[in-house]
C-alpha positions as CSV (number, residue, x, y, z in Angstrom):
1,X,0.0,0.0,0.0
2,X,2.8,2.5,1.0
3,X,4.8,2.2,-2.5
4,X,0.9,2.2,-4.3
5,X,0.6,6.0,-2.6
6,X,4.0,7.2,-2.6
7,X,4.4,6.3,-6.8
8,X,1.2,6.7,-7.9
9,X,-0.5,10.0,-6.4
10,X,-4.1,10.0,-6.8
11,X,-6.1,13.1,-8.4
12,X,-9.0,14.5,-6.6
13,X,-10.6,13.2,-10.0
14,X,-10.3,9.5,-9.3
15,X,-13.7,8.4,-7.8
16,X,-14.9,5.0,-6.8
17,X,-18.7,3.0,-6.5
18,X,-20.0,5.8,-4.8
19,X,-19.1,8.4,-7.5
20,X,-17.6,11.4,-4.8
21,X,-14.6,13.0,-6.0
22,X,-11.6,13.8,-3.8
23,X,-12.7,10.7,-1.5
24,X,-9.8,8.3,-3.2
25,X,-7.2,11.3,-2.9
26,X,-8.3,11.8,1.2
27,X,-8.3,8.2,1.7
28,X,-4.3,7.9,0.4
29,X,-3.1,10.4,2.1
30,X,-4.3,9.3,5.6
31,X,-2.9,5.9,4.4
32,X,0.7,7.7,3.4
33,X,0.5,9.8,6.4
34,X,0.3,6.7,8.7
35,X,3.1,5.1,6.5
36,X,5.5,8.4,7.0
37,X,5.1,9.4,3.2
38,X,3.2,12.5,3.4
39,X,3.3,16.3,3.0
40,X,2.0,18.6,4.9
41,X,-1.5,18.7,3.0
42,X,-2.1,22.4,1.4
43,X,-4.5,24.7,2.6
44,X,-6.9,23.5,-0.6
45,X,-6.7,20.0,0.7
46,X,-7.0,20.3,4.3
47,X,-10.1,22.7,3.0
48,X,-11.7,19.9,0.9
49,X,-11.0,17.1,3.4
50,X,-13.0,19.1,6.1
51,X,-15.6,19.4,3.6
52,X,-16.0,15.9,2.4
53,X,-15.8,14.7,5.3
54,X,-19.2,17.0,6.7
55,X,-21.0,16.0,3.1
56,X,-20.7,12.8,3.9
57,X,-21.7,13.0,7.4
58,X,-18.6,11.7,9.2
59,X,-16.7,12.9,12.1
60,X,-13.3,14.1,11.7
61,X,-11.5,12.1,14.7
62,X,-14.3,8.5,14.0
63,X,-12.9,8.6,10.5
64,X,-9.4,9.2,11.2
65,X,-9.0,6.7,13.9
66,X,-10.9,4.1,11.3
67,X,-8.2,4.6,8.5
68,X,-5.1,4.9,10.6
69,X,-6.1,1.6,12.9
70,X,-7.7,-0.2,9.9
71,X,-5.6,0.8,6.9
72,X,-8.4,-0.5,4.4
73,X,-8.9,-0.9,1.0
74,X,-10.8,2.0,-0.6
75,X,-13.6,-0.2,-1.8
76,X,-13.8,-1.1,2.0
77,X,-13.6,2.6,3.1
78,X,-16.3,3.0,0.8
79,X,-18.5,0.5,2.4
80,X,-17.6,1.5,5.7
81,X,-19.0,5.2,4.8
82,X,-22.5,3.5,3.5
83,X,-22.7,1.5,6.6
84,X,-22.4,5.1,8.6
85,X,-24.9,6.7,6.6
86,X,-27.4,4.0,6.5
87,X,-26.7,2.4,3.3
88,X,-27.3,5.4,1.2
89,X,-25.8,8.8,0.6
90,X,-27.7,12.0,-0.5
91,X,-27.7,12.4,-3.9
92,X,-27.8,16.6,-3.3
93,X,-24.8,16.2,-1.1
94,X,-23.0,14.2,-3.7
95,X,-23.5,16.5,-6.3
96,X,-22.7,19.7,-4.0
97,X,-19.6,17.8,-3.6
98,X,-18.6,16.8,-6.8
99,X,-19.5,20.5,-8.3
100,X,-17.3,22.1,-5.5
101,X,-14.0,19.8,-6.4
102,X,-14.5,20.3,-9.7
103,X,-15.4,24.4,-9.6
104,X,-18.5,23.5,-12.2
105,X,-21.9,25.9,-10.9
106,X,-24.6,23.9,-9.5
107,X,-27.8,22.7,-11.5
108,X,-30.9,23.4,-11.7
109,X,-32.5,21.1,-9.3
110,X,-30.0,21.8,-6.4
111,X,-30.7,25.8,-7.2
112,X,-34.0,25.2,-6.4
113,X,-33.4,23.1,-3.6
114,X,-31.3,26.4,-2.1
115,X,-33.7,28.8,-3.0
116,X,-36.6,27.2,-1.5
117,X,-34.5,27.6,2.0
118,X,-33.1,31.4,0.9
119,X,-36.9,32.5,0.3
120,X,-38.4,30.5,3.1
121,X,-39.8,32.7,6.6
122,X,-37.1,33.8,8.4
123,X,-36.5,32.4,12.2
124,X,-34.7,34.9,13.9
125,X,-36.8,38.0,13.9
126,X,-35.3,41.8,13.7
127,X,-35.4,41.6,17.7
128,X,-33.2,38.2,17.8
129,X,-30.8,39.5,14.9
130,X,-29.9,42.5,17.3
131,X,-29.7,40.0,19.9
132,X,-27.2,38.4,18.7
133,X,-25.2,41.3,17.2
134,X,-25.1,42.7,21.5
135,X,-24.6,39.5,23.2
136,X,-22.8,36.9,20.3
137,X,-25.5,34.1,21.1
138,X,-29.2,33.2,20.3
139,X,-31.9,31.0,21.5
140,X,-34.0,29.3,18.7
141,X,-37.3,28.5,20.3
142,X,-39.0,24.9,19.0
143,X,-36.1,24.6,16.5
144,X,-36.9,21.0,16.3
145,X,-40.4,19.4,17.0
146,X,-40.4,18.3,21.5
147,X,-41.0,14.8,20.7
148,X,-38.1,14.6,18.1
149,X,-35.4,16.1,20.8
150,X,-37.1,13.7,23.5
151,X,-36.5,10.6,21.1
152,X,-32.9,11.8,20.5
153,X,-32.3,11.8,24.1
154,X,-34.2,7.9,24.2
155,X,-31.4,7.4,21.9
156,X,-28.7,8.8,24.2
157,X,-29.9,6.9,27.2
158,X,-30.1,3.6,25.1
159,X,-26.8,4.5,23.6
160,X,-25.3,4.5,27.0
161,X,-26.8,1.4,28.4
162,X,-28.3,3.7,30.9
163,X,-32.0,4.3,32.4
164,X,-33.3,8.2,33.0
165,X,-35.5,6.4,36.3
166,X,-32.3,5.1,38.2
167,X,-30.1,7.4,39.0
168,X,-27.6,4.9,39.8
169,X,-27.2,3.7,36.2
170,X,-25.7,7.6,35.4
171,X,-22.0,6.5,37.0
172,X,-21.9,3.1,36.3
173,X,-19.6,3.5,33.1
174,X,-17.8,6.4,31.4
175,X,-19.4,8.5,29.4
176,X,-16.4,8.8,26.6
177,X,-14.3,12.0,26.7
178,X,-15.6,13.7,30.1
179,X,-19.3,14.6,29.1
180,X,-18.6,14.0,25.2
181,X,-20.1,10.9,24.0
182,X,-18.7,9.4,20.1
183,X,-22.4,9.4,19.4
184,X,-23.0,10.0,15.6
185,X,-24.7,7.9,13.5
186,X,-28.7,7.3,14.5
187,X,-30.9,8.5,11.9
188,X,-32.5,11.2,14.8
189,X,-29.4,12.6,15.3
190,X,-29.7,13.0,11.3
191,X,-33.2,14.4,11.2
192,X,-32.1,17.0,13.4
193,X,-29.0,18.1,11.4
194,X,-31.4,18.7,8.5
195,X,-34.3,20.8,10.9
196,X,-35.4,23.8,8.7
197,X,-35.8,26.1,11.2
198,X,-31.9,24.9,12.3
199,X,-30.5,25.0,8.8
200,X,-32.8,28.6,8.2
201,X,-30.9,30.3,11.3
202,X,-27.6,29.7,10.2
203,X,-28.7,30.8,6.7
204,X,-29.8,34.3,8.1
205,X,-26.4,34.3,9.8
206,X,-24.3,33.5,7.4
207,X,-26.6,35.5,4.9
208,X,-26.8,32.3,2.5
209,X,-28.4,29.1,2.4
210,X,-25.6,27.2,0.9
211,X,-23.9,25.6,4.0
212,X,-22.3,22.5,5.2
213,X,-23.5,20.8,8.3
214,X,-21.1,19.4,10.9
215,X,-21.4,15.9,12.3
216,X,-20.6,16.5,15.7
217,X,-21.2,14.8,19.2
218,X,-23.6,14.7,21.3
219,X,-23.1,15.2,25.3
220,X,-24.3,13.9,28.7
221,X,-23.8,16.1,31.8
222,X,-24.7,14.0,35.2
223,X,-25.6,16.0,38.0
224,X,-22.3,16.1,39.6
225,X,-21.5,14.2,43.1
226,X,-18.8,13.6,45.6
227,X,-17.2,10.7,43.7
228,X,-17.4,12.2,40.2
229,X,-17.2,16.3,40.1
230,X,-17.7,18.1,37.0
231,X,-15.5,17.2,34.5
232,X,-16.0,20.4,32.4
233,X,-15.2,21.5,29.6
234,X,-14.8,24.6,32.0
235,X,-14.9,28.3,29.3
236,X,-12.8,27.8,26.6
237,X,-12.2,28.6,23.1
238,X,-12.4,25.9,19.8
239,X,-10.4,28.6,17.6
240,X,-7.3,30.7,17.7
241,X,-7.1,33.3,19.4
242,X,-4.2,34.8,16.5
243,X,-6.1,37.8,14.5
244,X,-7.3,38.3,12.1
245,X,-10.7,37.2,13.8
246,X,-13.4,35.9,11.5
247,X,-17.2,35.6,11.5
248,X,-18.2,31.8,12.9
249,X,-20.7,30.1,14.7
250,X,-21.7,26.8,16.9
251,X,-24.8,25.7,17.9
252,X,-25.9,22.6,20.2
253,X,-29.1,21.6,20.6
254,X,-30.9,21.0,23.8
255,X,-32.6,17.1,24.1
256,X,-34.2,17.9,27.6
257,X,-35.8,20.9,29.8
258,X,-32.4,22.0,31.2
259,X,-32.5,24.8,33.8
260,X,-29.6,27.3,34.5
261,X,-28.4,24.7,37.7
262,X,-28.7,21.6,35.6
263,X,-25.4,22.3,33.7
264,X,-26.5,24.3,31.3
265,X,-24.4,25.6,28.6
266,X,-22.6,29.0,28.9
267,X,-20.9,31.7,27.8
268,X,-19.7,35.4,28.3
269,X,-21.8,37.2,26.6
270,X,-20.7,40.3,24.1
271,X,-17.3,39.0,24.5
272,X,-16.9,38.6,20.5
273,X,-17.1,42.7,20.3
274,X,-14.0,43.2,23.0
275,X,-12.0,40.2,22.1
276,X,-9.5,41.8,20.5
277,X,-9.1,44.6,22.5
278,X,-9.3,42.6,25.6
279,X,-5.9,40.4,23.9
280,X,-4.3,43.7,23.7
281,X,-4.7,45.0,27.0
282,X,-3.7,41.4,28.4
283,X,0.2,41.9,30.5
284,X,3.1,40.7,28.0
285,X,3.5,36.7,28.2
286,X,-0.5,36.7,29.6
287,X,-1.7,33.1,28.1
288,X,-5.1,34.3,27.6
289,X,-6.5,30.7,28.0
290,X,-5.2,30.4,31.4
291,X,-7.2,34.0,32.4
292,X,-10.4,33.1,34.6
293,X,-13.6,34.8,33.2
294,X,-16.1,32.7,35.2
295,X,-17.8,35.8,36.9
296,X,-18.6,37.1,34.0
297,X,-20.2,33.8,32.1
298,X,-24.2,33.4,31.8
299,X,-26.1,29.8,32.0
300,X,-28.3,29.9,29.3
301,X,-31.6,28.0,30.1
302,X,-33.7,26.2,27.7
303,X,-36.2,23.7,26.7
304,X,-36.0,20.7,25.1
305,X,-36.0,21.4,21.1
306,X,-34.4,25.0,22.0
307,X,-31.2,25.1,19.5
308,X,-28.2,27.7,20.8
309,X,-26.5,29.3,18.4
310,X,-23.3,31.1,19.6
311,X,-20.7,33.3,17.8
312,X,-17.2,31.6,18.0
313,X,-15.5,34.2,19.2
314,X,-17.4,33.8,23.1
315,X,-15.7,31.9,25.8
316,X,-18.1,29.2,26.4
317,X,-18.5,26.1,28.1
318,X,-21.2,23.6,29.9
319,X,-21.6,24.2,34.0
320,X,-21.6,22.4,37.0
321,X,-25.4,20.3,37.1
322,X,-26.6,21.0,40.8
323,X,-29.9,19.4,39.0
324,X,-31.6,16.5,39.3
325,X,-31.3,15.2,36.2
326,X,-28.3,15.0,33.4
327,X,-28.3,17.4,30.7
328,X,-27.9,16.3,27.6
329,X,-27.6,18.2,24.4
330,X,-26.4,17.7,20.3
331,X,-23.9,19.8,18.3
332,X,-24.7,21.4,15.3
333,X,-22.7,23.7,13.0
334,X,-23.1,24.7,9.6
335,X,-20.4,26.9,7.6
336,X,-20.0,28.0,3.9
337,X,-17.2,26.8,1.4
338,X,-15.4,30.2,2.1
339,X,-15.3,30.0,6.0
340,X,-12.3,31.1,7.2
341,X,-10.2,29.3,9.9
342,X,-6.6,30.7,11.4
343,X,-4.1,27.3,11.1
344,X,-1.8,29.6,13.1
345,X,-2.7,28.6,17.0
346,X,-2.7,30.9,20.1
């Protein structure tokens, strides 16, 4: 496999059974990477990998761990990606894909298919756009249907082996990475990705339709006890803080009622208008990670279906549940093809 890859490079052109370009080219790189044959990817690659990867609705670190502990064939990676997505791949995503590693303009059908989101009625109103524009973060009330967030959470608890009536069952086993659970694939955790009123938010955001969803993790928060205290994460950032700053988002959406004591999610809110100056005023050899802004974070309460969207710029985190009862919640992002990302870390 190693001399295959590092004789015979592979074009972004070269496609397989399922017909997605650039999937061959990502798959032999991982597999030269792991052999010690690679380059550092350029920013075009690393750019398309992140976006094949979300149009084909795999995580980044499920996916990487698969190919570098696996090593398979491509026709196997290729089966392995079906069996993720339920045996069958969108045929809009496919073509979005192909017509983005190629450069050629959409057609017809998928125009329409944006359009009918672009001209749909908006979800954040005038009051929630200036909302957001003060305070960096917005609630979206009912973004998906009660009984569709309670039966993701069903999913969660039967995921986890666990049982919402016996509080006992909450500490029995580890959860995965603190509160983060590897939880991906069930088709609600789909149906919610592809909520209208979730996908017309970010549109209004982002000022156009023509996104691409993250598949993210989902989360379970236990009320904290002696034996096991909060794990966190505790505020933090997921981007650099190395300006230029740019415009993104995140979003999670909450599967259960979740009070402000029941470890909801929080943030500093406004804190995407002073960041920069706030970097500035910081003493020489300050590591602004390491400063302690918890007096100034918010818990933002919500119900179950309520989607937070947050400006990526805001300290954030999940809190301490002095509840009764775990919270539990889904990530969601969506981004265009010309988001921009600093590689450069601070």
């Amino acid at each position: 496999m190693g001399e295959f890859l590092l004789s015979t490079p592979v074009s972004s052109a070269e496609t397989g059974q399922l017909g997605v370009r650039h999937l061959k080219r990502f798959w032999a790189q991982q597999l030269a990477q792991r052999a010690g044959q690679a380059t550092e990817p350029a920013e075009t690659d690393w750019r398309f990998d992140n976006i094949l990867l979300n149009g084909l609705g795999l995580p980044l670190q499920e996916t990487l761990r698969y190919l570098l502990q696996v090593t398979p064939s491509f026709e196997e990676f290729e089966q392995w990606i079906l069996a993720r997505n339920s045996g069958w791949l969108d045929p809009h995503q496919v073509e979005r894909l192909n017509s983005l590693f190629t450069g050629q303009p959409y057609s017809p059908a998928l125009r329409e298919h944006l359009r009918i989101l672009e001209t749909s009625a908006d979800v954040l109103s005038p009051d929630d756009l200036r909302f957001w524009a003060e305070n960096g973060y917005v609630i979206v009330r009912g973004a998906v249907p009660r009984e569709q967030a309670q039966a993701t959470e069903q999913a969660v608890w039967n995921e986890l082996g666990m049982d919402p009536h016996e509080p006992a069952t909450w500490y029995e086993q580890p959860i995965g990475q603190g509160i983060m659970m590897n939880f991906y694939h069930h088709p609600t955790l789909r149906a919610n990705r592809q909520a209208a009123r979730i996908q017309k938010a970010f549109a209004q955001l982002w000022q156009t339709a023509d996104l691409w969803t993250t598949t993210d993790r989902t989360s379970f928060n236990p009320p904290e006890t002696r034996n096991l205290p909060f794990q966190g994460p505790h505020l933090h950032w997921d981007v650099s803080l190395e300006p230029p700053f740019h415009f993104g988002t995140q979003g999670l959406l909450y599967l259960c009622d979740t009070s402000a004591e029941q470890g909801a999610f929080c943030c500093v809110p406004g804190f995407h208008r002073e960041l920069e100056g706030w970097l500035a005023a910081l003493p020489a050899g300050t590591d602004p990670r390491r400063v302690n802004l918890d007096a100034r974070a918010v818990p933002i309460a919500a119900q179950a279906g309520d989607f937070v969207i947050w400006h990526h710029l805001l300290p954030h985190g999940s809190s301490p549940n002095r509840g009764t009862y775990p919270r539990i919640v889904q990530y969601i992002n969506m981004y265009p093809v010309d988001f921009k990302e600093n590689k450069a870390w601070l």
